[in-house]
C-alpha positions in Angstrom: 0.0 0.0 0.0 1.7 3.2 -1.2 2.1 6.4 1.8 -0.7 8.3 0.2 -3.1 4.9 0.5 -6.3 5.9 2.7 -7.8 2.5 2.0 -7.9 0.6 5.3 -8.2 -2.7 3.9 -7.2 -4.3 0.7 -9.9 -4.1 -2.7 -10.6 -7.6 -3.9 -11.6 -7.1 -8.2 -15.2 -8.4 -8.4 -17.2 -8.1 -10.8 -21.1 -8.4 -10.4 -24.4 -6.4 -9.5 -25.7 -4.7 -6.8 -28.7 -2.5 -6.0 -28.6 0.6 -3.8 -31.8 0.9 -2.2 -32.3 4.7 0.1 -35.9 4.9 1.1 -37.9 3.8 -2.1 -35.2 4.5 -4.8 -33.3 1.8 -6.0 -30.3 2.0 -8.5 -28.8 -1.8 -10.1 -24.8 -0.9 -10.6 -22.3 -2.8 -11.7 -19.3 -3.8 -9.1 -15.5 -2.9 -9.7 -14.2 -4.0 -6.4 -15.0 -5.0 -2.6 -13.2 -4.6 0.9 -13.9 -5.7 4.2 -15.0 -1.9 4.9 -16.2 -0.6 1.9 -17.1 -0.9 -2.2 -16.8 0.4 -5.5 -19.4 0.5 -7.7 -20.5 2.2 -11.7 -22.2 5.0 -11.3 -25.8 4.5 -12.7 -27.1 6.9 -14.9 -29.5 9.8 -13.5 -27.2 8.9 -9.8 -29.2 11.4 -7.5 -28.0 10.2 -4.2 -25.2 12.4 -2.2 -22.4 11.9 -0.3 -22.9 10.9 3.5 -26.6 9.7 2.4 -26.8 5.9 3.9 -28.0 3.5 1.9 -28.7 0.0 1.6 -26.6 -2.8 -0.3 -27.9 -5.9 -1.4 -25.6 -8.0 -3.9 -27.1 -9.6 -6.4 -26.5 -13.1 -7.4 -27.8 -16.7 -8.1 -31.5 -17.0 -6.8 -32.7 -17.5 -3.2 -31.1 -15.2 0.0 -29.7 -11.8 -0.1 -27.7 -10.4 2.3 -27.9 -6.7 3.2 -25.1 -4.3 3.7 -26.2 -0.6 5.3 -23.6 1.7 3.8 -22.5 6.0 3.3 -21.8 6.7 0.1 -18.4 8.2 0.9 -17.8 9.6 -2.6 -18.1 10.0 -6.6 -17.4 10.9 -9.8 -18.6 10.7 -13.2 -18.4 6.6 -13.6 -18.0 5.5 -9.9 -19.1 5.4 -6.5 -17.2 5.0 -3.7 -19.4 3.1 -0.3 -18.3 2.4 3.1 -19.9 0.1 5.3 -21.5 1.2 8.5 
């Protein structure tokens, strides 16, 4: 990890779904990579979340039980999202 690293933990590449659910709007994104404290996603088009709103993670996968990950959205820019679990 290089001196100017603020990741606490290391970024495992995976590449999947997930949908960010705050209140009743949901946005499916695409994954670029996962940590033990936080995620990366695409940014979806029409993005109208902020940073420091929580939201809710559910990855998306095979059929049958979804776990649920509350998370800040810590920051963006024009293609991705930077989460961090809470």
């Amino acid at each position: 990890m290089s001196l100017f690293e603020r990741r606490k933990h290391p970024r495992t590449s995976q590449h999947g779904f997930v949908l960010v659910v705050r209140g009743q709007l949901a946005f499916q994104a695409q994954t670029v990579d996962f940590s033990k404290g936080g995620a990366c996603i695409k940014r979806p088009r029409n993005w109208s979340f902020h940073i420091g709103d929580e939201v809710l993670v559910y990855p998306l996968g095979d059929p049958g039980q979804v776990m649920c990950f509350k998370a800040q959205v810590r920051w963006f820019q024009d293609d991705e999202i930077g989460l961090t679990y809470q």
